[in-house]
Backbone as ProteinMPNN parsed JSONL, in Angstrom:
{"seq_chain_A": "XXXXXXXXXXXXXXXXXXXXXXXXXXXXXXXXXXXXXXXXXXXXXXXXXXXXXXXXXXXXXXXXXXXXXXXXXXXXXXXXXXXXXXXXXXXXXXXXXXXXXXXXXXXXXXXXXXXXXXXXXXXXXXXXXXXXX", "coords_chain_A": {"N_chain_A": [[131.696, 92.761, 123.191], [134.511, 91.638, 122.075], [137.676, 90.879, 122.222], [141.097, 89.798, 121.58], [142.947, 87.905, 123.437], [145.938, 86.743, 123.86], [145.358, 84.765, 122.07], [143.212, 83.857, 123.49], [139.005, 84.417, 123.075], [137.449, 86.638, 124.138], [134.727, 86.97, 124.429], [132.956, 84.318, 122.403], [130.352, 84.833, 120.497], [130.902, 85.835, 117.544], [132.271, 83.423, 116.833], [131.059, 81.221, 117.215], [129.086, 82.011, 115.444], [130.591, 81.627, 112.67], [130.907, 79.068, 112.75], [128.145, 77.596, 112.883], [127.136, 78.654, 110.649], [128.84, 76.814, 108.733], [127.732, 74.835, 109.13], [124.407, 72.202, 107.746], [121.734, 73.147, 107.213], [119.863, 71.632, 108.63], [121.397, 70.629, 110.854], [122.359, 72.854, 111.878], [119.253, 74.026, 112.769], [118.717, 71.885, 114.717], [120.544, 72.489, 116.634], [120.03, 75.082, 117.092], [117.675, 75.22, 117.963], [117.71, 73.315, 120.645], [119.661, 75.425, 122.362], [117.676, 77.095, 122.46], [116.402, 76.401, 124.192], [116.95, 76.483, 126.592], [117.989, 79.736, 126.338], [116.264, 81.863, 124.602], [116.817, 84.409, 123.623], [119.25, 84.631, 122.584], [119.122, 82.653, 121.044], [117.388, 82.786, 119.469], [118.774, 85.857, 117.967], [121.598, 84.446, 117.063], [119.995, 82.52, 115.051], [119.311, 84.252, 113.43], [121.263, 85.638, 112.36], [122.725, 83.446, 111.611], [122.805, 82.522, 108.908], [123.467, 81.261, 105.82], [124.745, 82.328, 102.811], [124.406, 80.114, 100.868], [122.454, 78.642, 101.694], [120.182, 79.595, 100.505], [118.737, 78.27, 98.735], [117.733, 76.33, 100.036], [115.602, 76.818, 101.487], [111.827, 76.297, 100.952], [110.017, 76.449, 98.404], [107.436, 78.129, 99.469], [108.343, 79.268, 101.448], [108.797, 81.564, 100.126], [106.829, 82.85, 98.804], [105.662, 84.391, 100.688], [107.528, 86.058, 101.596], [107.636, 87.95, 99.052], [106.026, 90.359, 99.384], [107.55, 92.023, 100.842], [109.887, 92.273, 99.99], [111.492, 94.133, 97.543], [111.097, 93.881, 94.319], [113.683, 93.776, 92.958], [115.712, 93.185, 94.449], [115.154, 90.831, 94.635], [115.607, 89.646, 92.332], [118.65, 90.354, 92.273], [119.67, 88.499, 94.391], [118.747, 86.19, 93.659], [120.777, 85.579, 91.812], [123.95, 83.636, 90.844], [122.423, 81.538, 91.786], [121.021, 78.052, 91.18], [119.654, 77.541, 87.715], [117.222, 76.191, 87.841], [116.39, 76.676, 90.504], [115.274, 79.337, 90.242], [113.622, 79.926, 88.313], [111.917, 78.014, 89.338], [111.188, 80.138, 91.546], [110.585, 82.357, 90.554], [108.417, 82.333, 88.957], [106.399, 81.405, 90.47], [105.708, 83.648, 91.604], [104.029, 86.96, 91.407], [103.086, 87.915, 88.145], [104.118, 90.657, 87.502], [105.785, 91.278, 89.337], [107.669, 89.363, 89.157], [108.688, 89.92, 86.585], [110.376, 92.218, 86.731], [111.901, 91.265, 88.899], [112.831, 89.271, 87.509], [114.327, 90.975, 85.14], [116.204, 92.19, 86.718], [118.075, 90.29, 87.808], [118.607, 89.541, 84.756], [120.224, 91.362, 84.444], [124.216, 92.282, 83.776], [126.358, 92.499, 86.177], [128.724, 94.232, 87.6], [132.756, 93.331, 88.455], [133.433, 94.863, 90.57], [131.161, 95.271, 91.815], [130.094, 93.028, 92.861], [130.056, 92.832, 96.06], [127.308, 93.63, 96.088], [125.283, 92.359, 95.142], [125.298, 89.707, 97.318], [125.068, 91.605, 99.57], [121.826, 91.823, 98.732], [121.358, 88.94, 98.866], [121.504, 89.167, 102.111], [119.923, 90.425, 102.859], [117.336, 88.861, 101.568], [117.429, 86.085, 102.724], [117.037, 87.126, 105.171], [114.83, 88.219, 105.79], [113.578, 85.672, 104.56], [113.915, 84.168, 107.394], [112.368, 85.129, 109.083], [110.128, 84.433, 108.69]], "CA_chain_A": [[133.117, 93.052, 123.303], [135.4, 90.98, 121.583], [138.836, 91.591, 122.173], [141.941, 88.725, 121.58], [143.969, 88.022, 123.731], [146.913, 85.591, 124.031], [144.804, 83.528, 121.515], [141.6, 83.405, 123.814], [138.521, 85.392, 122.51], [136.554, 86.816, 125.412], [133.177, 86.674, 123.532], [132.796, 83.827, 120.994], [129.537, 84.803, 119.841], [131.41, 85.619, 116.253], [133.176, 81.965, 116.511], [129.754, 80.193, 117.072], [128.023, 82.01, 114.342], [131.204, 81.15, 111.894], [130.736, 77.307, 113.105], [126.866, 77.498, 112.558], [127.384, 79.16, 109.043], [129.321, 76.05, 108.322], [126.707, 73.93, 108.964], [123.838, 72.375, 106.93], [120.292, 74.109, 107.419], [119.204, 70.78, 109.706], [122.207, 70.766, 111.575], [122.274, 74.292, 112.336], [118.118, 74.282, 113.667], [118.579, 70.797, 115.667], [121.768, 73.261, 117.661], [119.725, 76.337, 117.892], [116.435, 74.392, 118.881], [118.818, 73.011, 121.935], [120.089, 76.871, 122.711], [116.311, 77.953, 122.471], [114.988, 75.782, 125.378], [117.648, 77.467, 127.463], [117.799, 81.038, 126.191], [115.917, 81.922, 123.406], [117.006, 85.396, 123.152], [120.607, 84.164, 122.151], [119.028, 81.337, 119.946], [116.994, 84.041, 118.13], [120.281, 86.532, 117.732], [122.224, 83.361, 116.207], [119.308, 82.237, 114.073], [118.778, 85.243, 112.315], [122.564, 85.97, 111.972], [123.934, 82.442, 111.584], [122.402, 82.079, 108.035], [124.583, 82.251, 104.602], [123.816, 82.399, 101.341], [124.233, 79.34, 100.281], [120.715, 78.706, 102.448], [118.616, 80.829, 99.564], [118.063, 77.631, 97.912], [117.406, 75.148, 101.28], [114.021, 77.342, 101.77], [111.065, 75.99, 100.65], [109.362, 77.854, 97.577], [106.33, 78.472, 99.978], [108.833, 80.591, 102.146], [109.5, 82.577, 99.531], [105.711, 83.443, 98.417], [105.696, 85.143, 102.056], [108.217, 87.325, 101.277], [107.028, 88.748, 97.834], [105.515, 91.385, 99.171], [108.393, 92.62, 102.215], [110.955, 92.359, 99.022], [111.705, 94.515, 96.518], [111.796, 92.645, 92.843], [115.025, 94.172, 91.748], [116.305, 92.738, 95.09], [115.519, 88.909, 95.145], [116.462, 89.469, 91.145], [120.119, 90.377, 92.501], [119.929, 87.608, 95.164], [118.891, 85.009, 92.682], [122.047, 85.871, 90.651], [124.617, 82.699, 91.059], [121.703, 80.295, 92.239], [121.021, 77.464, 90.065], [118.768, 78.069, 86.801], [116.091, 75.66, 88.132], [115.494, 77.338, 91.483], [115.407, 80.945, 89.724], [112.664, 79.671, 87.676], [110.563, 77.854, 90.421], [110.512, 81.359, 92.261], [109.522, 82.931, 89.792], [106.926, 80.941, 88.54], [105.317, 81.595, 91.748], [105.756, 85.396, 92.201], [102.806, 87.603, 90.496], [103.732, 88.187, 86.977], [104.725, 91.973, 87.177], [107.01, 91.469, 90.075], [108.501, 88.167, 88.184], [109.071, 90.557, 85.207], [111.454, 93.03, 87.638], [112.754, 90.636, 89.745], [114.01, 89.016, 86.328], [114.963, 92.147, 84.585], [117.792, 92.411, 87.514], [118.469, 89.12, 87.623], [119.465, 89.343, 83.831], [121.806, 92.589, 84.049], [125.508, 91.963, 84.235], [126.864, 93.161, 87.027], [130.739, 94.354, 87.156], [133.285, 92.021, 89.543], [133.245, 95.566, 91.813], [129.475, 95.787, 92.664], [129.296, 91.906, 93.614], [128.952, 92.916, 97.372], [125.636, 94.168, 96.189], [124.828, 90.901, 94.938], [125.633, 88.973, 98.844], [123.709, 92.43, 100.892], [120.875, 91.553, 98.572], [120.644, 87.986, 99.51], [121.483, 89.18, 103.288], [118.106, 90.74, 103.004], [116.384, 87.964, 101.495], [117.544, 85.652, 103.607], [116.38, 87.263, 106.539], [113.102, 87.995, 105.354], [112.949, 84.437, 104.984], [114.342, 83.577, 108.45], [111.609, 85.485, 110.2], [108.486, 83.937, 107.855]], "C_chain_A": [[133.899, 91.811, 122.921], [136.316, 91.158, 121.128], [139.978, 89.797, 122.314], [142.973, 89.197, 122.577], [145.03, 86.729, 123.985], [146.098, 84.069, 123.284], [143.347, 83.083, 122.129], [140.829, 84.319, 123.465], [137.731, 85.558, 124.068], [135.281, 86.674, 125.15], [132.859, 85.678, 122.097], [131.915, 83.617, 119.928], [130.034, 84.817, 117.952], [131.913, 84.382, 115.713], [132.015, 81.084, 116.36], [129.456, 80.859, 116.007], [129.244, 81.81, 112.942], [130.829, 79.86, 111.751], [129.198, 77.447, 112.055], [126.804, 78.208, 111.36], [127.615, 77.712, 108.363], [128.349, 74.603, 108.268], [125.653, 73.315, 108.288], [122.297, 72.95, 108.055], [119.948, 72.923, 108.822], [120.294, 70.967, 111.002], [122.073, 71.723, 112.884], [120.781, 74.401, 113.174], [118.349, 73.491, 114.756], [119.569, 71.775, 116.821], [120.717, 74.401, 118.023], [117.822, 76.41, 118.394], [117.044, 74.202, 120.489], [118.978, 74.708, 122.527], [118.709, 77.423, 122.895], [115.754, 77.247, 123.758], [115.506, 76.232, 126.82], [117.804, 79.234, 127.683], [117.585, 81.243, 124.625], [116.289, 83.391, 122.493], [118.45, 85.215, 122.118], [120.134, 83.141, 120.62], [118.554, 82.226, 119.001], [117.781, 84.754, 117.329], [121.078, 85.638, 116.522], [121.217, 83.077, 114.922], [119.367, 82.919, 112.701], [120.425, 85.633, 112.005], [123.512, 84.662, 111.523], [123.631, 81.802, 109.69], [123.236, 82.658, 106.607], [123.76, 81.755, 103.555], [123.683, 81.537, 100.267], [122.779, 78.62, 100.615], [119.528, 78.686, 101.468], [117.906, 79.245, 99.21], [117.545, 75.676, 98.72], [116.016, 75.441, 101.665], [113.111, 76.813, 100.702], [110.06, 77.102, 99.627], [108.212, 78.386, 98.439], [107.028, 79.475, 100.819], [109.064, 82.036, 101.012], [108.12, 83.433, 98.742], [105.208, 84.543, 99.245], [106.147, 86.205, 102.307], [108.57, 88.007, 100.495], [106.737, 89.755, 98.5], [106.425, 92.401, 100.32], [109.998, 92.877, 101.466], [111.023, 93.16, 98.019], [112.104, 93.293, 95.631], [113.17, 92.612, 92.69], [116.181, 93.605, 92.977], [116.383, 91.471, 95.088], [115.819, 89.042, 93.648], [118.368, 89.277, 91.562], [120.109, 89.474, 93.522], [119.454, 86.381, 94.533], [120.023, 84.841, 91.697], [122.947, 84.77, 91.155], [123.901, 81.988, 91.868], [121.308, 79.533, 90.964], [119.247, 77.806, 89.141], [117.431, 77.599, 87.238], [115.78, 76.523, 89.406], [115.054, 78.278, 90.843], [114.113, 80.01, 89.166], [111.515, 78.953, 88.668], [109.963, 79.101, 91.316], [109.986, 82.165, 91.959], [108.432, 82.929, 89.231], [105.756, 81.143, 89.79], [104.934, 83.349, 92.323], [104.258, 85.694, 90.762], [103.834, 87.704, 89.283], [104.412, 89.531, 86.862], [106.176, 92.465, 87.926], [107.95, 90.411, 89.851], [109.63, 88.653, 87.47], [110.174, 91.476, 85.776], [112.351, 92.212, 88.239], [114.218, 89.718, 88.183], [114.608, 89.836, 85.223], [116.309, 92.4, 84.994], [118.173, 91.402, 87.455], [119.404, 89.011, 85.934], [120.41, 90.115, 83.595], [122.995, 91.651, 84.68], [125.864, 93.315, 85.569], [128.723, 92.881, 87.685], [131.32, 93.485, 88.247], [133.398, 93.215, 90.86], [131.958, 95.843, 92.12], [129.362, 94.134, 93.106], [129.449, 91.573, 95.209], [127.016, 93.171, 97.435], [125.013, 92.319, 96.053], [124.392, 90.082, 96.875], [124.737, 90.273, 99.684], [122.378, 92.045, 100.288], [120.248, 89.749, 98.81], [121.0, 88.229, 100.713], [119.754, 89.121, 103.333], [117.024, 89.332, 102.649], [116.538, 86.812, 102.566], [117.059, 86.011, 104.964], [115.502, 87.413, 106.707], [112.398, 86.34, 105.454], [112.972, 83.477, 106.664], [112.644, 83.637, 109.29], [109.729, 85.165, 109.441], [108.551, 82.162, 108.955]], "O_chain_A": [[133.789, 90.887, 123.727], [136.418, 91.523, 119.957], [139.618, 88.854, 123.018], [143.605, 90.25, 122.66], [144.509, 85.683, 124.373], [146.141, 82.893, 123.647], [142.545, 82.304, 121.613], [141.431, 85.387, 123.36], [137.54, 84.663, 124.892], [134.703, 86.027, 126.023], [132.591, 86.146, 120.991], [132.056, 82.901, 118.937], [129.592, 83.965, 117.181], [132.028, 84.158, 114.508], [131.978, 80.257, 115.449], [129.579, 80.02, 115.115], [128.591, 81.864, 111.9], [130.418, 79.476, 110.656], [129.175, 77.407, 110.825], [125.582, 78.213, 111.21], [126.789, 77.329, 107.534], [128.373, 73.645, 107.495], [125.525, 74.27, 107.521], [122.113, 73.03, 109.27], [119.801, 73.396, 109.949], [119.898, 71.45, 112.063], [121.85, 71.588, 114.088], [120.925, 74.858, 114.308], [118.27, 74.05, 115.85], [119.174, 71.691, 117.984], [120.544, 74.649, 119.216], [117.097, 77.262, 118.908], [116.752, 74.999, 121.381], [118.055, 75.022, 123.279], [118.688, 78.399, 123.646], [114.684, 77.598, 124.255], [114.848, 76.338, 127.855], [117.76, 79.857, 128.743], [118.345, 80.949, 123.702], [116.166, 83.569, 121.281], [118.517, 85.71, 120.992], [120.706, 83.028, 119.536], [119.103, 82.463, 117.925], [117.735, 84.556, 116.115], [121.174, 86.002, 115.35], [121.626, 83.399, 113.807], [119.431, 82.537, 111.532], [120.451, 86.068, 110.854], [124.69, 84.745, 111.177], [124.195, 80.784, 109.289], [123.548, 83.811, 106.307], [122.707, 81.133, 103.415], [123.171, 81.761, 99.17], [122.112, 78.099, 99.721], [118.439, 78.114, 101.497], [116.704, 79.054, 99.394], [117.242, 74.568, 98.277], [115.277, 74.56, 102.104], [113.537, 76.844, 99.548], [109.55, 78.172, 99.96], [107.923, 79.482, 97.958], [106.446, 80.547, 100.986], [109.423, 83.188, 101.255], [108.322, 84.502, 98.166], [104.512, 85.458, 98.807], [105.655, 87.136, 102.944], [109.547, 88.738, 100.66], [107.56, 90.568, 98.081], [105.946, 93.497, 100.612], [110.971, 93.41, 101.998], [110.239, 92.668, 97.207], [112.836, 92.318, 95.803], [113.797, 91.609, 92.348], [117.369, 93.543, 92.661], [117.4, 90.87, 95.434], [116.695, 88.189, 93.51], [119.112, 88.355, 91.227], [121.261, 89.703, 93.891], [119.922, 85.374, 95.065], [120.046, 83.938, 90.86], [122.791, 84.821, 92.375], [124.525, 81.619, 92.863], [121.235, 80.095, 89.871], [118.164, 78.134, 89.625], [116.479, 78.369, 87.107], [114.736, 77.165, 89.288], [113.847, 78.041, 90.784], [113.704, 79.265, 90.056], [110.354, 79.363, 88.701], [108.805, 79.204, 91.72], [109.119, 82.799, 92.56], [107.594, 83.83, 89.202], [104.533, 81.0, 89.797], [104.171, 83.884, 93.127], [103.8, 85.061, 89.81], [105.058, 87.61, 89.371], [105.352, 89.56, 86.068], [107.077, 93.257, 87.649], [109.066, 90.532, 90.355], [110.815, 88.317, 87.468], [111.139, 91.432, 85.013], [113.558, 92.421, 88.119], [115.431, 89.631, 87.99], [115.38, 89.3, 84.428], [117.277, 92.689, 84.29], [119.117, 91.488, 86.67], [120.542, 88.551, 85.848], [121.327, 89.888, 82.806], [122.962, 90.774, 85.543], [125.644, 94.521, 85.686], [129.466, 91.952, 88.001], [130.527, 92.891, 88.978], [133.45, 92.788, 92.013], [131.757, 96.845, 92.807], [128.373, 93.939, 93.811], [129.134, 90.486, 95.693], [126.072, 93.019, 98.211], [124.505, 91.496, 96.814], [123.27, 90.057, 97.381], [123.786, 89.936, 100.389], [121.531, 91.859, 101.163], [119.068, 89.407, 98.894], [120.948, 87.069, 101.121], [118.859, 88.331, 103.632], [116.126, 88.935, 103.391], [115.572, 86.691, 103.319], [116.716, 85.153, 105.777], [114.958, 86.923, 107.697], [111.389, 85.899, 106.005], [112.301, 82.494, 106.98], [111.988, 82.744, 109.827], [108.615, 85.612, 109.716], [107.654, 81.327, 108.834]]}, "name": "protein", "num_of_chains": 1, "seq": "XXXXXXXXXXXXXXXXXXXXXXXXXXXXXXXXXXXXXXXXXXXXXXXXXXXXXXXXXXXXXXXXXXXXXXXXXXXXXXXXXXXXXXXXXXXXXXXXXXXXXXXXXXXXXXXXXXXXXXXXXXXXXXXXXXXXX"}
């Protein structure tokens, strides 16, 4: 329940996971390490929700070999879309060749300025795939 009133929020779970968005990747664990030794259910919740999409390319290519097979291609293709040319090519480089060949098939379509929510739900997904590897 998060309802405003007179400027105070009654629940600031949405205000912490704005903050912790804003954060960098170390930042953000060293805080929800701390929150985990107290309540981990909360630290978990945040973890997996406090992560944006500028992240994709803070994961370690070994996270991302993990979650080849829990991903659709044509999805981490559209969530590699506005990451830089060198990551896109280290992840691929590591994926089997057939799901490479899909993942960069989508990756090379244009996609119009009204479908680029799809773009951001498809790195939600990857991103969270990687959270929980």
């Amino acid at each position: 329940m998060q309802e405003k009133k007179d400027g105070i929020f009654i629940n600031g779970r949405e205000q912490a996971l704005e903050i912790l968005r804003m954060l960098s990747p170390e930042e953000r664990s060293r805080i929800l390490n701390n929150i985990n030794l107290r309540n981990p259910t909360l630290a978990n919740d945040l973890k997996q929700n406090s992560v944006s999409v500028k992240d994709m390319e803070s994961y370690p290519i070994s996270s991302y070999n993990l979650i080849f097979n829990r991903v659709k291609p044509e999805v981490l293709g559209l969530a590699l879309k506005q990451t830089d040319k060198n990551f896109q090519r280290h992840i691929l480089k590591t994926a089997e060749r057939s799901y490479a060949e899909k993942a960069f098939r989508t990756l090379m379509m244009d996609i119009p300025q009204s479908k680029l929510e799809t773009i951001k739900r498809a790195k939600r997904i990857v991103l969270t795939e990687l959270v929980q590897v």
